[in-house]
C-alpha positions as CSV (number, residue, x, y, z in Angstrom):
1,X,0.0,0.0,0.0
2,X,2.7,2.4,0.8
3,X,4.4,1.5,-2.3
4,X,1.6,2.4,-4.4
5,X,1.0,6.0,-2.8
6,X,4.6,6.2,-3.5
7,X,4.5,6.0,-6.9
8,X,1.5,7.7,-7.0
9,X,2.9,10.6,-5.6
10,X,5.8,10.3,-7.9
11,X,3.5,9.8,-11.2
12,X,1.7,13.1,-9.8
13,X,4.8,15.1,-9.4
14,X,6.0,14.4,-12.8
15,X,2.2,14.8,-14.5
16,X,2.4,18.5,-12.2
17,X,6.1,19.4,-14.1
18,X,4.8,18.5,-17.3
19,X,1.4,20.3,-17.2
20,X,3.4,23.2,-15.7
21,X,5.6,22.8,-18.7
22,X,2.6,23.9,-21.0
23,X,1.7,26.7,-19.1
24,X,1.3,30.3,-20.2
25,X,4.0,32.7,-20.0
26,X,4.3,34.1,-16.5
27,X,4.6,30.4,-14.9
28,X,8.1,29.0,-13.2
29,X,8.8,25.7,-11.9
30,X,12.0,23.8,-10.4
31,X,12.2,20.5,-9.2
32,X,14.8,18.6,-7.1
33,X,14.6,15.2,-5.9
34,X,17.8,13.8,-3.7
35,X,17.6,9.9,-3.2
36,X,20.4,7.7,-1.3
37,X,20.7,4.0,-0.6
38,X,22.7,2.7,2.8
39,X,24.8,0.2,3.1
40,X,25.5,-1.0,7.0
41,X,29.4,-0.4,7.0
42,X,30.3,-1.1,10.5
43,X,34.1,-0.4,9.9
44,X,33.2,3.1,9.1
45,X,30.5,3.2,11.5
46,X,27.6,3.7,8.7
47,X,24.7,2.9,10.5
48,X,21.6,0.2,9.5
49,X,19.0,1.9,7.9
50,X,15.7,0.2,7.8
51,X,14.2,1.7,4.3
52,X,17.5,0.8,2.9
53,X,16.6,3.8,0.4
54,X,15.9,7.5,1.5
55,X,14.7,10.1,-0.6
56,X,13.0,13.5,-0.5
57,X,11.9,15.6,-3.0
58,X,10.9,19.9,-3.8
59,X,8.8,21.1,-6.4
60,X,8.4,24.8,-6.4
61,X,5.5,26.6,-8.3
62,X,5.5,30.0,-9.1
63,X,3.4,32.6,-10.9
64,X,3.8,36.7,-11.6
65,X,2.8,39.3,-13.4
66,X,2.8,43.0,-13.2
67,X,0.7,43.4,-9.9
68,X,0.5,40.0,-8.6
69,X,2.7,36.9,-7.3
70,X,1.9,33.5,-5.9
71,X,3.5,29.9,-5.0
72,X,3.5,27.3,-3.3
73,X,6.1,24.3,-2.7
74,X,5.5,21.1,-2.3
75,X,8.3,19.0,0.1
76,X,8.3,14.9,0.3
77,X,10.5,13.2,3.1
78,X,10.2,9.3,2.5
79,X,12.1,9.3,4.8
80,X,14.4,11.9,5.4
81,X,18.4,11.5,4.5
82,X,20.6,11.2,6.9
83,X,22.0,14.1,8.9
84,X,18.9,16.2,7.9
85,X,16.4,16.4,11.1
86,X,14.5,13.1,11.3
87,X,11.3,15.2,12.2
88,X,11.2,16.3,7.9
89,X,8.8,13.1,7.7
90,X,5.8,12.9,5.5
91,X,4.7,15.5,2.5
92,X,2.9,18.1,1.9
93,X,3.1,22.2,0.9
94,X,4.6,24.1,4.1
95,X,5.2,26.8,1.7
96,X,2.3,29.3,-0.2
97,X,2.0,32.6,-0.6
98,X,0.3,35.4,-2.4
99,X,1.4,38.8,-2.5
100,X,0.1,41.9,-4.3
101,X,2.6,44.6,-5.9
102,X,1.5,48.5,-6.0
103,X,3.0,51.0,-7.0
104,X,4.3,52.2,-3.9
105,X,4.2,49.1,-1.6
106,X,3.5,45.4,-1.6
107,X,1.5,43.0,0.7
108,X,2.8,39.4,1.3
109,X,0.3,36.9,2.6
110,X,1.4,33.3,4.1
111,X,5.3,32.1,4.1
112,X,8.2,35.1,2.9
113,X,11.5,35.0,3.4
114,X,13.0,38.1,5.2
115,X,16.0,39.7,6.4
116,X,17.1,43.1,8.0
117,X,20.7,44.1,7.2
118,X,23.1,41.6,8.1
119,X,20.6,39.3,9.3
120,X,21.9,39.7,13.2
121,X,18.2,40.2,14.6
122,X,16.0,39.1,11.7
123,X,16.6,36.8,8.5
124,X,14.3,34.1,7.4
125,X,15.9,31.3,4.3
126,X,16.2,28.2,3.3
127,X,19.2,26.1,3.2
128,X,18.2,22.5,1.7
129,X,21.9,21.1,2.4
130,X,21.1,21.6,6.3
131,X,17.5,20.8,6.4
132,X,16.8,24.7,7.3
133,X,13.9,26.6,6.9
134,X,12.5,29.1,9.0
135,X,10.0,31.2,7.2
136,X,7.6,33.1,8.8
137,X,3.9,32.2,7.9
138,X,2.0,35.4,8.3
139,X,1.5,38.8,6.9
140,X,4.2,41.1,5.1
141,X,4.0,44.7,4.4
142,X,6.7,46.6,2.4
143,X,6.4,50.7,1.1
144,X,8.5,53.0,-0.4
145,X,6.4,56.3,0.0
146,X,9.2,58.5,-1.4
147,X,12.2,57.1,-3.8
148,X,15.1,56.4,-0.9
149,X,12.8,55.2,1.9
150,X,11.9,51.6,2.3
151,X,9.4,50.0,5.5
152,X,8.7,46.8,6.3
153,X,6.8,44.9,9.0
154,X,5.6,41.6,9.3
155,X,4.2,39.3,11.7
156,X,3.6,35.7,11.9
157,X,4.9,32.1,13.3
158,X,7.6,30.4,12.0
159,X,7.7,27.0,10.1
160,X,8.7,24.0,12.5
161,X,9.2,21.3,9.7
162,X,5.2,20.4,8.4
163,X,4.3,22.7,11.2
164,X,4.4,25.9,13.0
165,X,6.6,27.1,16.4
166,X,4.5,28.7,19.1
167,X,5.9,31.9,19.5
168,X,4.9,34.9,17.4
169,X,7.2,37.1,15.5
170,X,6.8,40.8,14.9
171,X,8.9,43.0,12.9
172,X,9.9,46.3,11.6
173,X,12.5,47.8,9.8
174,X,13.3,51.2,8.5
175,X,15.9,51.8,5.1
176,X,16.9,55.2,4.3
177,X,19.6,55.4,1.1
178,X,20.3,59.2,1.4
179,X,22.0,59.1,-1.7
180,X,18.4,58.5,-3.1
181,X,16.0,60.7,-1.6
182,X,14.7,63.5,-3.9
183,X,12.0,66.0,-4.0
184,X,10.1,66.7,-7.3
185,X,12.2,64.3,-8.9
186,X,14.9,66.7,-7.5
187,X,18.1,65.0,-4.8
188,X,18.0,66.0,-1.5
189,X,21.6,65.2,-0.7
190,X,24.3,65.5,-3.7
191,X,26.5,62.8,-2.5
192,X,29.9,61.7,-4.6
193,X,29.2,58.1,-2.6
194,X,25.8,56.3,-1.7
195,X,25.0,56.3,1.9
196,X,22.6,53.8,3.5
197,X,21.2,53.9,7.0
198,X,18.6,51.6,8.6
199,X,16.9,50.7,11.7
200,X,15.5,47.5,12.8
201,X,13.3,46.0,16.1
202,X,12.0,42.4,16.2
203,X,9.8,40.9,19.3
204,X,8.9,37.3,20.1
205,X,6.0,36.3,21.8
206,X,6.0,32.8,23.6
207,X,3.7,32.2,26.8
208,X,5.7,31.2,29.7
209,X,4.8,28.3,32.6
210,X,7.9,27.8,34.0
211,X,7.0,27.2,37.7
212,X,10.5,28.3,39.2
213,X,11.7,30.7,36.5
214,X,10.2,33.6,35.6
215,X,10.9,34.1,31.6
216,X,10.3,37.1,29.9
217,X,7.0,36.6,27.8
218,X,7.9,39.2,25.0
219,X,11.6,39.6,23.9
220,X,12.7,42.7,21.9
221,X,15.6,43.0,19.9
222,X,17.1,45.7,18.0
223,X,19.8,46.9,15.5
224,X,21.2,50.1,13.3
225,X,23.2,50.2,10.7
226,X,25.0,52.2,8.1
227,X,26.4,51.4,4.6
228,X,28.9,54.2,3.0
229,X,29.6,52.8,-1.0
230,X,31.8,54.6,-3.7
231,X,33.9,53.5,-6.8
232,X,36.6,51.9,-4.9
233,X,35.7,51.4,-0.9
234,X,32.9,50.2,1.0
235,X,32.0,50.1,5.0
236,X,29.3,48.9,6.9
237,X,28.7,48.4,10.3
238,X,25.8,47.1,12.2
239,X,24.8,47.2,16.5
240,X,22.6,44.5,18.0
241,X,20.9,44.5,21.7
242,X,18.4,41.8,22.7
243,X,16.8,41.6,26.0
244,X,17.5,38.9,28.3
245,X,16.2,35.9,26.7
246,X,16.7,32.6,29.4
247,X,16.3,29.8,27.0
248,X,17.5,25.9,26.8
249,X,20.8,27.0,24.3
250,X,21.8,29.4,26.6
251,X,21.1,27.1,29.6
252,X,18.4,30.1,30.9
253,X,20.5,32.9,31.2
254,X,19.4,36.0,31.8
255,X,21.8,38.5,30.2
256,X,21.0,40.4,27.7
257,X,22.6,40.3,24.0
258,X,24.1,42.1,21.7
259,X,26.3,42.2,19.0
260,X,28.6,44.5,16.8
261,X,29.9,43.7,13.1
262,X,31.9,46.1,11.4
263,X,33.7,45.2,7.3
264,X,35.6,47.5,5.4
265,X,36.8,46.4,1.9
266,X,38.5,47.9,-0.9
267,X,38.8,46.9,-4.7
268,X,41.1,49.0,-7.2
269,X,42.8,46.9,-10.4
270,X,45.5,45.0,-9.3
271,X,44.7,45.3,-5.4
272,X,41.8,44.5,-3.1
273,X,41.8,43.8,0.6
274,X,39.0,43.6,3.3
275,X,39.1,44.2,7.4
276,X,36.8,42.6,9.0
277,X,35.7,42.4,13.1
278,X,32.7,40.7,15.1
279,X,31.8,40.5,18.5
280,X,28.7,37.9,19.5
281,X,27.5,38.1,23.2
282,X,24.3,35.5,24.1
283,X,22.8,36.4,20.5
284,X,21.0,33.0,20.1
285,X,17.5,34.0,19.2
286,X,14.4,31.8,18.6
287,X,10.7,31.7,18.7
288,X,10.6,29.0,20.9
289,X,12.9,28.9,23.7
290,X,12.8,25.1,24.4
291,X,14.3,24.7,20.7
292,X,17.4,23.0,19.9
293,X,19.4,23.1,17.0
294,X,19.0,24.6,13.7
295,X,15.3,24.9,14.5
296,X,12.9,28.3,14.5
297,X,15.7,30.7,14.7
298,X,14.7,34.3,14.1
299,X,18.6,35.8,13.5
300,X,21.5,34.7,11.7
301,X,25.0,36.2,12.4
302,X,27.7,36.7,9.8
303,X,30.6,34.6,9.4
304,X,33.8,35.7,10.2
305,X,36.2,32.9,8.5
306,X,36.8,32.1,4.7
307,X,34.6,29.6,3.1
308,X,36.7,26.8,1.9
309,X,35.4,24.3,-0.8
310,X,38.1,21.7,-1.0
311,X,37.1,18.5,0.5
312,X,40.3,18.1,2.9
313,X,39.8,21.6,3.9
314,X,36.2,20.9,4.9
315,X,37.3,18.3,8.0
316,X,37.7,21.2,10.7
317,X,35.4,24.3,9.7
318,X,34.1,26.7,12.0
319,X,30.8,27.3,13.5
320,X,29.7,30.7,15.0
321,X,29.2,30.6,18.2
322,X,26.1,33.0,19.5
323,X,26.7,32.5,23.5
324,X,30.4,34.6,23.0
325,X,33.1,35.3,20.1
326,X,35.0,37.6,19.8
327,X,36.6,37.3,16.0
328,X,38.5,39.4,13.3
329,X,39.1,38.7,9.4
330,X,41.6,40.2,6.8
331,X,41.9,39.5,3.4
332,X,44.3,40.8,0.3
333,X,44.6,40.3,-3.0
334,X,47.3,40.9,-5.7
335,X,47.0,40.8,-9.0
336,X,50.1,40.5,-11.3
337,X,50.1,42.0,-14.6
338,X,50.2,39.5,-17.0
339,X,53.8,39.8,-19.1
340,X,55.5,40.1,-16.6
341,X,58.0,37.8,-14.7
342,X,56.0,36.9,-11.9
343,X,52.4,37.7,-13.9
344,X,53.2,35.4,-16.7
345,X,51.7,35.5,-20.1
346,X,47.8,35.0,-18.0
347,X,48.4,37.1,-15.3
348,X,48.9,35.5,-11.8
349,X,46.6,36.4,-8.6
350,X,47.8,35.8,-4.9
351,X,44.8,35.7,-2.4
352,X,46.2,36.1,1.6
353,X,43.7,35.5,3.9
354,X,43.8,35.2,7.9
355,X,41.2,34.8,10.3
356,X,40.8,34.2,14.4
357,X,38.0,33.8,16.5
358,X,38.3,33.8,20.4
359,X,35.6,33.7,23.2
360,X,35.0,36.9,24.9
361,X,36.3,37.9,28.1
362,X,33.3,37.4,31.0
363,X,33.1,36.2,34.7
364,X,30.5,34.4,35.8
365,X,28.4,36.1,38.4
366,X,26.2,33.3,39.3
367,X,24.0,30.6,37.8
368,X,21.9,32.9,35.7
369,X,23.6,36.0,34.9
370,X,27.6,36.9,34.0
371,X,29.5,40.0,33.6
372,X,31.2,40.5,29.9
373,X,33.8,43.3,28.6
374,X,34.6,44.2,25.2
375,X,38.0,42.3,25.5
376,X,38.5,39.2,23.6
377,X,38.6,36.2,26.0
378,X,41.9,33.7,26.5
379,X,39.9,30.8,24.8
380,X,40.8,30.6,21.1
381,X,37.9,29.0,19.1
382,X,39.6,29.1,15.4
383,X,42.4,30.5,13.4
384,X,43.0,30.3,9.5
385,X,45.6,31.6,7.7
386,X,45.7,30.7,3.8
387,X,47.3,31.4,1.2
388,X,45.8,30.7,-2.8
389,X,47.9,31.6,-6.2
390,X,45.8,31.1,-9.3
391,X,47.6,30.9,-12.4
392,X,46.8,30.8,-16.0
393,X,49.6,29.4,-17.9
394,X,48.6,29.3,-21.6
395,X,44.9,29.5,-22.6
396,X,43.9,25.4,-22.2
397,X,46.1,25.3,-18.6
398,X,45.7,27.3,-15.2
399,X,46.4,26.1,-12.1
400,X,45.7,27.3,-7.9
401,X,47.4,26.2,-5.4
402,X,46.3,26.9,-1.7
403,X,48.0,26.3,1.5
404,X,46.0,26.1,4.9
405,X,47.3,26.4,8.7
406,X,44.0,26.0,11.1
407,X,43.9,26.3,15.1
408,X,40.9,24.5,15.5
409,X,39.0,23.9,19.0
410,X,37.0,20.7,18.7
411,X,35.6,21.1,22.1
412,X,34.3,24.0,21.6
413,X,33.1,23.9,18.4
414,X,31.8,20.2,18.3
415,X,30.8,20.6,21.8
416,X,32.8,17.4,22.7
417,X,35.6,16.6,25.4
418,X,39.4,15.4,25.7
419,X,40.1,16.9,21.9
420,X,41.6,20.1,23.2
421,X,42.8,22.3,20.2
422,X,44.4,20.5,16.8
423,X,46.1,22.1,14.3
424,X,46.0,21.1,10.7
425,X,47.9,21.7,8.2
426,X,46.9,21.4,4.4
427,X,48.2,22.0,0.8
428,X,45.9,21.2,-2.4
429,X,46.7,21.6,-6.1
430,X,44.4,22.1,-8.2
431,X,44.9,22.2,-12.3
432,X,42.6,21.9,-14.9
433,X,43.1,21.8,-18.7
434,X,41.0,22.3,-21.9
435,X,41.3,19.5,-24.5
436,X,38.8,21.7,-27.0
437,X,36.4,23.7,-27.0
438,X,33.8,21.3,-25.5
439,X,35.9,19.1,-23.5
440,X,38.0,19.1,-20.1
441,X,40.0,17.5,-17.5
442,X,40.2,18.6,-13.8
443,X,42.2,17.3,-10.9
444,X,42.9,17.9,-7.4
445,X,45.8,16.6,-5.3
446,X,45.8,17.8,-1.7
447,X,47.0,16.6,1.5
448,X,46.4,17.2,5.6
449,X,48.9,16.5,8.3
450,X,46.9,16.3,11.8
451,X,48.0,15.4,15.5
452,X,45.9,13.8,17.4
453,X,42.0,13.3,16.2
454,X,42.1,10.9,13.3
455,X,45.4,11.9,11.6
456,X,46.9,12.4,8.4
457,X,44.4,12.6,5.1
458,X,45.1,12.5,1.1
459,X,42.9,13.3,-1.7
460,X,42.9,12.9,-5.4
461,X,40.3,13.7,-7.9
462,X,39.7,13.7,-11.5
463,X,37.6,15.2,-13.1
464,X,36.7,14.6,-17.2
465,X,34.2,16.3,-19.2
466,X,34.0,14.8,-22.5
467,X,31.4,17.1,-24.1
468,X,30.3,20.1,-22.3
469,X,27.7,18.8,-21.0
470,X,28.7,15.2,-19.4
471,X,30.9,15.3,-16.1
472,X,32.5,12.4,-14.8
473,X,34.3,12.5,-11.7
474,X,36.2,10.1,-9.4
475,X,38.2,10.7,-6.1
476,X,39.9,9.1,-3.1
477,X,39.3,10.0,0.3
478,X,42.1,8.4,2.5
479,X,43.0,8.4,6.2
480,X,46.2,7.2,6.4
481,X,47.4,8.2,9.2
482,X,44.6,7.6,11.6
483,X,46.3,6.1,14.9
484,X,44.6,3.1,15.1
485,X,46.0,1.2,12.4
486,X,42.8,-0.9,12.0
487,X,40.8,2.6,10.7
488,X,43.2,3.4,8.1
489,X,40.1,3.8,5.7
490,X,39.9,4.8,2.0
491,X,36.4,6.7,0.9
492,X,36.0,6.5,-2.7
493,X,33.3,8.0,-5.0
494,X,32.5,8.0,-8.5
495,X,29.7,9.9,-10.2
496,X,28.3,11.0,-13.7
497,X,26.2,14.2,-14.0
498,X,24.6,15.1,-17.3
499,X,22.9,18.5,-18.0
500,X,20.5,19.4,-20.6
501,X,18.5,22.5,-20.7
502,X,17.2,23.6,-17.5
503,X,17.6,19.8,-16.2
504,X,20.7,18.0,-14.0
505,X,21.1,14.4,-13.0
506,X,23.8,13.0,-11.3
507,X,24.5,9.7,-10.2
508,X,26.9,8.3,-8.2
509,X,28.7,6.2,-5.3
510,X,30.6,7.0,-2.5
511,X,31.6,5.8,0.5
512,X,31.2,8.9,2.8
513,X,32.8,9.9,5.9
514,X,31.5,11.2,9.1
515,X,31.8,14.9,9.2
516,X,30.6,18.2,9.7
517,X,28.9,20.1,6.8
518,X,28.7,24.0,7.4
519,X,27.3,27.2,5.5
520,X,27.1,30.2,6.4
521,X,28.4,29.0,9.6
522,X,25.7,27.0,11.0
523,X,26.4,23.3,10.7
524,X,24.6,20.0,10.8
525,X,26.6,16.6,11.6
526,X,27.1,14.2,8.8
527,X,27.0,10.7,9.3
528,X,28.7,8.3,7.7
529,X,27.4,6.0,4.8
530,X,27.8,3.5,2.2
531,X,26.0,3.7,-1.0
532,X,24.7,5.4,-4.5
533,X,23.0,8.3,-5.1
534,X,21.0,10.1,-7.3
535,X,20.5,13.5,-8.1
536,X,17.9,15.6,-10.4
537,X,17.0,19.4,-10.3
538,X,15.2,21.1,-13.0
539,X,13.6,24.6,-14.2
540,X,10.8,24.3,-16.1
């Protein structure tokens, strides 16, 4: 019986893409389905799973015209993969809206997707790689009464999986672009830069029954900011305060929160760089506070640290940490003039990048409540310095190679014990090389030396693509120098992905090992597994 509503539901959702297909100008539709089989590996401790196959699917419809937009998306868990929250179980449409578009404002009923500067007090996504998605179901209001000025304000509950948290979210923000404002089509302010300044304030609602504690009912929050833009610089800075907000992540505390980002960057030909400073003090916000995980948060608060992509690098990243960092980023890069002796015939560019993150410095004053100063604290959480050189060295060959030295607190950041601090170090070469026009070959040779944890890794990957639109790709994952002698594993994959259109599929194996898989900096545990996999997204 369950088989048949499963293909049922499958013979639906490709009758819906294909009728969609036909439909009128003014129609979208995407479609992603992610299906994985497991293989019980006890050696890499892949687990038994019971459905032997797990797959979930997305089919987003949308609609718009001049004055009016609606959508819906329709979400299958059967069951969910593993490492995404095992409560994604079932199907159905969590997400619909309709919104009307005036001339001078807009109204959003049912699920939207938000976010107020930085996102440190308010932002609302979706993130399908970490099962995330906390939209608020409700009502949306956006105006621009003059060019230059934007409001919004919303309210509503968030999305909890098929369902809906029990706190309510109310929201208002405030956008001024001085640059912008005019008068009978006249400027105000004739700037030689474009200057933004903006105001925010968000309040949860959750009833409160604790019979010891008394909790705060209503919880405001609040944040400005400024943006200052020209040719060549840019600066922005944003300030966050919370109320106190005792709630399970924080176990009940009641200090309040607040927060402070500040980025500077400049870009000229030849030479960029970028400064960069954060301090995070109890800024975990949700509309629930019995929620764990990534589950119902209202905020999201910047990274600090580079995002690396190559699979070695990946082992030890860093997730920010709302109780208390205290963190700082710089970034330069050089561009050689191609020509030249170090540029080459291509041009050669040379990225330096170093990051650390520490706690802040705070005493504890008793079980609910501590005292915090604006000095970084003695713990180190993560530092990463890096160094990438991308060269082209004829037009079929260019190659980057990138060198990595982390600090990396497991403790802290895995919330585990006995780790202490490791320190990785890693080099990778990339180099990739056009046969033709249409075809390609990629690889990727990279290696990381580790004390302590699970040792040393290597990885190699090829990558061919015969005809532009065919990929085939195999690698190696191997711990060779784990400590125990017996776990010396290799973790192999292979996969094919063909494009067409609007349409991917990929397919593939891989044996998979247990990890951490971060964006953004908020993170969801990877387990390990054993099996194939298949792939499909397309927009219709």
């Amino acid at each position: 019986m369950m088989r048949t509503k499963l293909w049922v539901g499958i013979v639906a959702v490709v009758a819906a893409v294909h009728a969609v297909a036909q439909l009128p100008s003014g129609w979208r539709a995407d479609l992603q389905v992610d299906a994985q089989s497991y293989t019980p590996d006890s050696l890499i401790n892949a687990p038994v799973v019971r459905e032997k196959v797990l797959a979930q699917s997305f089919f987003n419809v949308l609609y718009s015209n001049d004055h009016l937009r609606l959508g819906f998306r329709y979400e299958a868990y059967f069951n969910p993969l593993l490492g995404i929250d095992p409560r994604y179980q079932g199907n159905g449409i969590p997400y619909r809206f309709i919104e009307y578009v005036g001339d001078w404002f807009s109204v959003t009923v049912g699920n939207s997707y938000e976010q107020f500067g930085s996102g440190m007090i308010l932002r609302t996504y979706e993130e399908r790689s970490l099962g995330f998605d906390n939209s608020i179901d409700g009502l949306r209001i956006k105006a621009r009464p003059v060019e230059g000025i934007q409001i919004t304000a919303l309210f509503g509950k968030q999305r909890a999986f098929f369902g809906l948290g029990p706190g309510i979210v109310r929201a208002a923000d405030l956008e001024v672009e001085l640059h912008q404002l005019s008068w009978n089509d006249k400027p105000l302010l004739d700037l030689p830069f474009a200057l933004d300044v903006g105001a925010s304030v968000v309040s949860k609602y959750q009833p409160a029954a604790d019979p010891i504690l008394r909790l705060p009912e209503n919880v405001l929050a609040y944040a400005t900011r400024l943006s200052l833009t020209t040719q060549q610089w840019n600066f922005y800075a944003e300030w966050a305060y919370k109320i106190n907000d005792p709630q399970q992540t924080n176990n009940n505390s009641f200090n309040p929160g607040n927060g402070l980002y500040i980025s500077t960057s400049y870009s000229s030909e030849g030479l960029g760089f970028m400064l960069a400073a954060k301090r995070i003090d109890n800024m975990d916000f949700r509309s629930d506070r019995g929620a764990i995980g990534n589950v119902l948060n209202i905020n999201f608060l910047p990274p600090l640290t580079k995002v690396h992509t190559y699979r070695l690098f990946t082992l030890y990243p860093y997730a920010t940490q709302p109780y208390g960092e205290f963190g700082a980023q710089a970034e330069l890069t050089l561009t050689i003039p191609r020509d030249s002796w170090l540029g080459g015939p291509y041009g050669t560019t040379i990225t330096i990048n170093y990051a650390r993150v520490h706690s802040i410095d705070s005493t504890k004053l008793d079980d609910f409540t501590y005292r915090s100063t604006w000095k970084p604290g003695k713990v180190l959480f993560y530092q990463d310095f890096n160094i990438e050189i991308q060269r082209t060295w004829s037009r079929r060959f260019k190659t980057t190679l990138t060198a990595v030295a982390l600090a990396y607190n497991k403790d802290v950041i895995e919330v585990k014990t006995g780790y202490g601090t490791l320190y990785p170090l890693a080099v990778v070469l990339e180099a990739q090389y056009r046969i033709t026009s249409r075809s390609a070959i990629r690889t990727e040779l990279s290696h990381m030396q580790v004390r302590g944890d699970m040792g040393n890794w290597a990885f190699a990957l090829l990558e061919y693509t015969p005809v532009s639109n065919v990929y085939l790709t195999v690698f190696d994952e191997w711990n060779y120098g784990n400590p125990d002698q017996d776990h010396r594993f290799h973790y192999p994959a292979v996969s094919l992905t063909y494009v067409t259109g609007g349409t991917r599929i990929a397919f593939g194996y891989a044996k998979q090992r247990a990890g951490i898989l971060c964006v953004g900096g908020v993170c969801r545990l990877v387990p390990a597994s054993n099996g194939f996999s298949l792939n499909i997204t397309s927009t219709l």
